[in-house]
NUDOZA-111233 format. One record per residue (C-alpha): x, y, z; residue number from 1; residue in one letter. Coordinates in Angstrom, 3 decimals, always signed. Layout:
REM residues N
        u        v        w   n res
        X        Y        Z NUM   a
...
REM end
This chain:
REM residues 273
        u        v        w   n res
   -4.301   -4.181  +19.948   1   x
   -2.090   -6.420  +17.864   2   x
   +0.809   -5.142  +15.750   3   x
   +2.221   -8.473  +14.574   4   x
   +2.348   -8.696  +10.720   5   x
   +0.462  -11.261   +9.173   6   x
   +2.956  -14.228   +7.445   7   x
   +3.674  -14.009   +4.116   8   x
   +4.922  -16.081   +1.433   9   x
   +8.699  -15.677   +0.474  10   x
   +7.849  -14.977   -3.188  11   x
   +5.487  -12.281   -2.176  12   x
   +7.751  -10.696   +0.075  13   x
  +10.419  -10.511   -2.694  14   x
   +7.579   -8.655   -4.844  15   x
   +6.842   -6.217   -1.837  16   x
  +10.844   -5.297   -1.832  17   x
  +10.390   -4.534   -5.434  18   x
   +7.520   -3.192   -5.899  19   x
   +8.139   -0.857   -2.554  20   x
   +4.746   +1.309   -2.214  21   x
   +1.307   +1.552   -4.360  22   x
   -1.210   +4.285   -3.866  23   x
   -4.289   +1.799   -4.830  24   x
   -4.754   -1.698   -4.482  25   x
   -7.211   -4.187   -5.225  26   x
   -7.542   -7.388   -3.650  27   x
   -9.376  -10.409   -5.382  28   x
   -9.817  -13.297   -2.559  29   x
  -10.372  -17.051   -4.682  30   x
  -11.338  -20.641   -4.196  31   x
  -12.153  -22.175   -7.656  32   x
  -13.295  -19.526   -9.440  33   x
  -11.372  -20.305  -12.951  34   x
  -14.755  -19.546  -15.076  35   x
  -15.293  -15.787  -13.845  36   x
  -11.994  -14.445  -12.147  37   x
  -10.392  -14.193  -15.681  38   x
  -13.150  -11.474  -16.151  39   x
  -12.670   -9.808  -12.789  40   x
   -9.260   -9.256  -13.368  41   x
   -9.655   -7.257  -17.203  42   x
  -12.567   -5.153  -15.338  43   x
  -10.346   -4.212  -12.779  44   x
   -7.039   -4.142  -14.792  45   x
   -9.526   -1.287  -17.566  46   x
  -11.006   +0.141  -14.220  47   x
   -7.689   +1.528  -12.467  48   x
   -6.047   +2.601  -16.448  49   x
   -9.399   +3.771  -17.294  50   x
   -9.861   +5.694  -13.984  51   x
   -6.636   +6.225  -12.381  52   x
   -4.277   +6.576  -15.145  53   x
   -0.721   +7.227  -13.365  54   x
   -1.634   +5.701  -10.304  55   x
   +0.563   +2.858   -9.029  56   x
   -1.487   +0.102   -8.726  57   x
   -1.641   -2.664   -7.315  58   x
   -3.736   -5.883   -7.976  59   x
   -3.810   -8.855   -5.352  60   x
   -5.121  -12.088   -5.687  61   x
   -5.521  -13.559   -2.282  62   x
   -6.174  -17.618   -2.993  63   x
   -7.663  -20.484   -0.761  64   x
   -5.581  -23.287   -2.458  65   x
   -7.599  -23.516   -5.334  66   x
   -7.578  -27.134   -7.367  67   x
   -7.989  -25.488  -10.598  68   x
   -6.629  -22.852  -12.723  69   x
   -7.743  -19.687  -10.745  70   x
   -4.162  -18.559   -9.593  71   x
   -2.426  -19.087  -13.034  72   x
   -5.428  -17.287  -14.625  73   x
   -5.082  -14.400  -13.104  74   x
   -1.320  -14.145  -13.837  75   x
   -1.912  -14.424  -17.697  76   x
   -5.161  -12.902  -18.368  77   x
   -3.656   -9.986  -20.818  78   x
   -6.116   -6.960  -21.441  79   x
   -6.451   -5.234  -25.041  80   x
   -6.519   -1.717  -23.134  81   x
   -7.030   -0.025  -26.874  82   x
  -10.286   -2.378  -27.491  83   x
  -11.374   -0.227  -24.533  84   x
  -10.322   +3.275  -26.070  85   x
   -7.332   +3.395  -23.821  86   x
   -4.602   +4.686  -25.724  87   x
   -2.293   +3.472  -23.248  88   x
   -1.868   +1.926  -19.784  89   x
   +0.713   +4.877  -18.224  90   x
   +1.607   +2.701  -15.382  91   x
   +2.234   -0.712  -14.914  92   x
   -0.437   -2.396  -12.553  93   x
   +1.590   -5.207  -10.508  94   x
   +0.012   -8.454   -9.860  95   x
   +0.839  -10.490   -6.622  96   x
   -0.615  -13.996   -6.851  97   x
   -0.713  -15.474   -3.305  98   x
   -2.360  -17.873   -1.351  99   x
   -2.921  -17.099   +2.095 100   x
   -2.504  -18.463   +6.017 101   x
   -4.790  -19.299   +8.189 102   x
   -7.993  -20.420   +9.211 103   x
   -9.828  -21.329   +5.843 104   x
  -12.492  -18.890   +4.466 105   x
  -12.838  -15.145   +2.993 106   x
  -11.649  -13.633   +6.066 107   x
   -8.049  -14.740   +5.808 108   x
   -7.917  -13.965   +2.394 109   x
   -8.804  -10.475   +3.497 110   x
   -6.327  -10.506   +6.085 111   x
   -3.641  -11.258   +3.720 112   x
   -4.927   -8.621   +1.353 113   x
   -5.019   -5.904   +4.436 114   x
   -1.315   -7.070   +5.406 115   x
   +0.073   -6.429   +1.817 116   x
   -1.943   -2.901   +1.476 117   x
   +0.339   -1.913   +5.002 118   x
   +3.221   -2.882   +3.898 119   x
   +3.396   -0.713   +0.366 120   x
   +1.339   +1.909   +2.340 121   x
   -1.749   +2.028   -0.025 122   x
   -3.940   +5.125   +0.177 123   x
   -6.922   +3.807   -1.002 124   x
   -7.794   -0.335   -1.282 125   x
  -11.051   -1.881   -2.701 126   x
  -11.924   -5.619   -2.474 127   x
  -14.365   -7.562   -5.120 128   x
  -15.471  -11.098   -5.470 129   x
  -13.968  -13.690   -7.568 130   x
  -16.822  -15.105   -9.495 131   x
  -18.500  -11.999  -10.155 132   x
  -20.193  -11.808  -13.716 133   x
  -21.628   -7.985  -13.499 134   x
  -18.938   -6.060  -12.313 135   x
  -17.870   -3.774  -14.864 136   x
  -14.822   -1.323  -15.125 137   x
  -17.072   +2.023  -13.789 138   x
  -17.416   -0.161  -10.110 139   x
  -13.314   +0.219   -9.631 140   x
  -14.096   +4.140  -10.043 141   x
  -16.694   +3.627   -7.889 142   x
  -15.251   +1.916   -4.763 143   x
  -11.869   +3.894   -5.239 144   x
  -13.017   +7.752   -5.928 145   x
  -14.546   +8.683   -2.608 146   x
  -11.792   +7.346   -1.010 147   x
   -8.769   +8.876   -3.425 148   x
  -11.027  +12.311   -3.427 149   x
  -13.588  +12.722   -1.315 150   x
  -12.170  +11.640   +2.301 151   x
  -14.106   +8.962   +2.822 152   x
  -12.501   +5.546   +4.659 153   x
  -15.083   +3.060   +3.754 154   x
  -17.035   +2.617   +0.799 155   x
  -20.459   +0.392   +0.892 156   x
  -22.261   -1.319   -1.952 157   x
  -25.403   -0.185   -3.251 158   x
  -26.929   -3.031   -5.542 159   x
  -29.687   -2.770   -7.616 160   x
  -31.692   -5.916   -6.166 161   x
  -35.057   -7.615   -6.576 162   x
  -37.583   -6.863   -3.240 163   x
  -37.322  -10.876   -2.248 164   x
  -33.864  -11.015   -2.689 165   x
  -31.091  -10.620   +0.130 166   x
  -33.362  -12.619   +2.653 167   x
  -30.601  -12.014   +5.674 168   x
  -29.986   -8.244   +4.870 169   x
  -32.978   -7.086   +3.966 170   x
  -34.844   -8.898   +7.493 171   x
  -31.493   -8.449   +9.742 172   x
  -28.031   -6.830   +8.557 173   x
  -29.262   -4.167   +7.198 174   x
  -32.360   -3.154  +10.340 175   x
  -29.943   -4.055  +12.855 176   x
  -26.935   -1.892  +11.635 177   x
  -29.327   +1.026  +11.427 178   x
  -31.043   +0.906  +14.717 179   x
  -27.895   +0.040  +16.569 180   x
  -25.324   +2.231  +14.975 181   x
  -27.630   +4.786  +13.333 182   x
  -26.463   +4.484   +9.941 183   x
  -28.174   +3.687   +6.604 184   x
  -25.925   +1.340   +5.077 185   x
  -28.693   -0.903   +2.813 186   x
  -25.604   -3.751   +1.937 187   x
  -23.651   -4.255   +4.883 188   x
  -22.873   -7.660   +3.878 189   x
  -22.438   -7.145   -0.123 190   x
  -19.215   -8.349   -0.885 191   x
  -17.268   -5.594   -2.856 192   x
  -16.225   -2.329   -0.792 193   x
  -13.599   +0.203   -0.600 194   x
  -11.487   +1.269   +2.392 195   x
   -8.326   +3.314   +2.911 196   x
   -5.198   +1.765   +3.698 197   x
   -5.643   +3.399   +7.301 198   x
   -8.783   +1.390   +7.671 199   x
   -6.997   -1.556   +6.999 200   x
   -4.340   -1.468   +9.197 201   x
   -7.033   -0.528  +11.780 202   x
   -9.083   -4.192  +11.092 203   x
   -5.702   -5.749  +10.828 204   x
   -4.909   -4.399  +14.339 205   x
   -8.124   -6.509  +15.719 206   x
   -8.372   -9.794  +17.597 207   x
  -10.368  -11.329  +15.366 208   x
   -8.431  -13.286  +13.059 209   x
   -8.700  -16.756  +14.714 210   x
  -12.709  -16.726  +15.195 211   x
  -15.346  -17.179  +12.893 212   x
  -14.932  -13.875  +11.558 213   x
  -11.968  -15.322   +9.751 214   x
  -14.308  -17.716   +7.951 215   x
  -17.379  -16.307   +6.341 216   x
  -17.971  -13.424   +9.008 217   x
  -15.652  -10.652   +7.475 218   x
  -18.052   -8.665   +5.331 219   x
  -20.458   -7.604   +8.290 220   x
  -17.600   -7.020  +10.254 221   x
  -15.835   -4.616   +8.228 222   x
  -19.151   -2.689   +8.042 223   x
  -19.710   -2.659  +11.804 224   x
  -16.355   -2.015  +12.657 225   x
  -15.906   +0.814   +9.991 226   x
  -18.667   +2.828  +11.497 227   x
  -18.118   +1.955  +15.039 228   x
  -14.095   +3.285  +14.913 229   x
  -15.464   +6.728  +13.847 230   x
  -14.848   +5.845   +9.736 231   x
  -16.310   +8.557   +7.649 232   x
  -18.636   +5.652   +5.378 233   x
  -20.624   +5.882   +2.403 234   x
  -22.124   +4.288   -0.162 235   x
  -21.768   +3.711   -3.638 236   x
  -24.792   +2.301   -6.847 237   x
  -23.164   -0.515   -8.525 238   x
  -26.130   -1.786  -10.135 239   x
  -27.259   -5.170  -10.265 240   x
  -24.832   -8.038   -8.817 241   x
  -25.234  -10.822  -10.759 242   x
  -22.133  -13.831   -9.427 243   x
  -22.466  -17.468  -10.290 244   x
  -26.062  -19.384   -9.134 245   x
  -26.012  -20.877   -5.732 246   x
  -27.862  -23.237   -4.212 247   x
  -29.566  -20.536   -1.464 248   x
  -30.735  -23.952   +0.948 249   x
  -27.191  -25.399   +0.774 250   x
  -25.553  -21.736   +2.323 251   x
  -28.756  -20.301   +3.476 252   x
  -28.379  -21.601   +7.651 253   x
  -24.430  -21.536   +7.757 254   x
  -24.490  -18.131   +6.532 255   x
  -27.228  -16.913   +8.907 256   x
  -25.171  -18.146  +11.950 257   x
  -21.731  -16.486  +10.674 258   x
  -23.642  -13.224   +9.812 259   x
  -25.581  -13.512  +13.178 260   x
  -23.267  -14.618  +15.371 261   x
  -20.904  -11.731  +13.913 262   x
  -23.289   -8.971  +14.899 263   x
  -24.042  -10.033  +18.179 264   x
  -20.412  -10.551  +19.108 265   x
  -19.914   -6.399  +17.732 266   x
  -22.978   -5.657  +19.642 267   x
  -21.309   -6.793  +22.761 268   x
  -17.857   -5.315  +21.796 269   x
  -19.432   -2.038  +21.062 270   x
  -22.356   -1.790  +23.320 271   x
  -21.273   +1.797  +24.983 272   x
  -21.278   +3.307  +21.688 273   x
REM end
């Protein structure tokens, strides 16, 4: 086990002195994203006033070194709350704008995102993608609730998808995670989930954060290693995930060797489960 903290920025440890602790946070990790992550931010920003009125909050965006606006987006997208019937906010969600260490890739965005949910000793953390287009304020409620109410430590995806899409988790993620760890979690690699802030000083605690998990490897990872450390895990409907259009052939092979190669490393590390 590994209790070192991850490095921070100096501005972002000044806002962790002030703001002190948070009981949710949400962590946005970036890399160009300037056209959706505007949108992200007012779902999320409606989600926890909407859902969590009086809740301190938290929002983190957790940035690759973007060349475009994404950072300074985030910081000054301003949300009409009363165009959402929200008579008022009753708590002000904090925004820490940060780009993060590391090997580059999603992972050490969601290292840095795990690190600052330790230090202000966050209850209950959800993470979402930056160029999302679908998700709406209700998937905040979603990711957060069991985990705020219901005593659950990890909260999985549920998508609303067509039968030919999600080539890698419909074939292997998803088959593999069920026969091996006997549980039913249909979007182990999805992209948006929730987690307490135990759970993520548990990942954070793992020797992981120099390999390829740090790259593009995280979100199977988090699954596996959610249910393999005893995590009570569940899953929540978002509906349909709709994020900006790919080119599937460009990602298709990288991303089967980084899922792949992720599973079969847990298999090992966890083969007397």
């Amino acid at each position: 086990m590994s209790t070192s903290l991850t490095p921070l920025t100096a501005p972002t440890e000044a806002q962790l002195q002030d703001i002190g602790s948070a009981e949710i946070l949400v962590g946005i990790p970036s890399y160009n994203n300037a056209d959706t992550v505007g949108h992200v931010v007012r779902a999320v920003s409606v989600g926890l006033a909407k859902h969590f009125p009086g809740r301190r909050a938290v929002l983190v965006n957790s940035d690759g070194g973007s060349s475009d606006e994404t950072p300074a987006i985030v910081a000054r997208t301003a949300i009409d709350f009363q165009h959402f019937f929200i008579a008022d906010q009753q708590s002000i969600l904090h925004r820490i704008i940060t780009p993060y260490h590391g090997i580059p890739g999603k992972g050490s965005a969601f290292r840095t995102i795990f690190e600052i949910a330790r230090r202000l000793k966050a209850r209950a953390c959800a993470v979402v993608d930056a160029d999302l287009r679908s998700i709406s304020p209700e998937w905040i409620e979603l990711l957060l609730r069991p985990i705020m109410e219901e005593g659950y430590d990890y909260v999985a995806p549920y998508y609303l998808r067509h039968k030919y899409d999600g080539t890698i988790t419909n074939s292997l993620a998803y088959p593999l995670t069920r026969a091996l760890y006997g549980q039913r979690i249909r979007q182990p690699i999805g992209g948006e989930f929730g987690f307490s802030g135990a759970l993520a000083a548990h990942y954070l605690d793992q020797h992981v954060w120099e390999s390829e998990v740090a790259r593009f490897g995280i979100d199977i990872w988090m699954t596996t290693e959610a249910i393999a450390s005893g995590a009570r895990v569940c899953q929540s409907f978002l509906g349909a995930k709709i994020h900006n259009p790919k080119d599937p052939a460009a990602d298709l092979s990288a991303m089967l060797m980084q899922v792949m190669g992720a599973l079969f490393a847990l298999m090992e590390q966890h083969e007397c489960l």
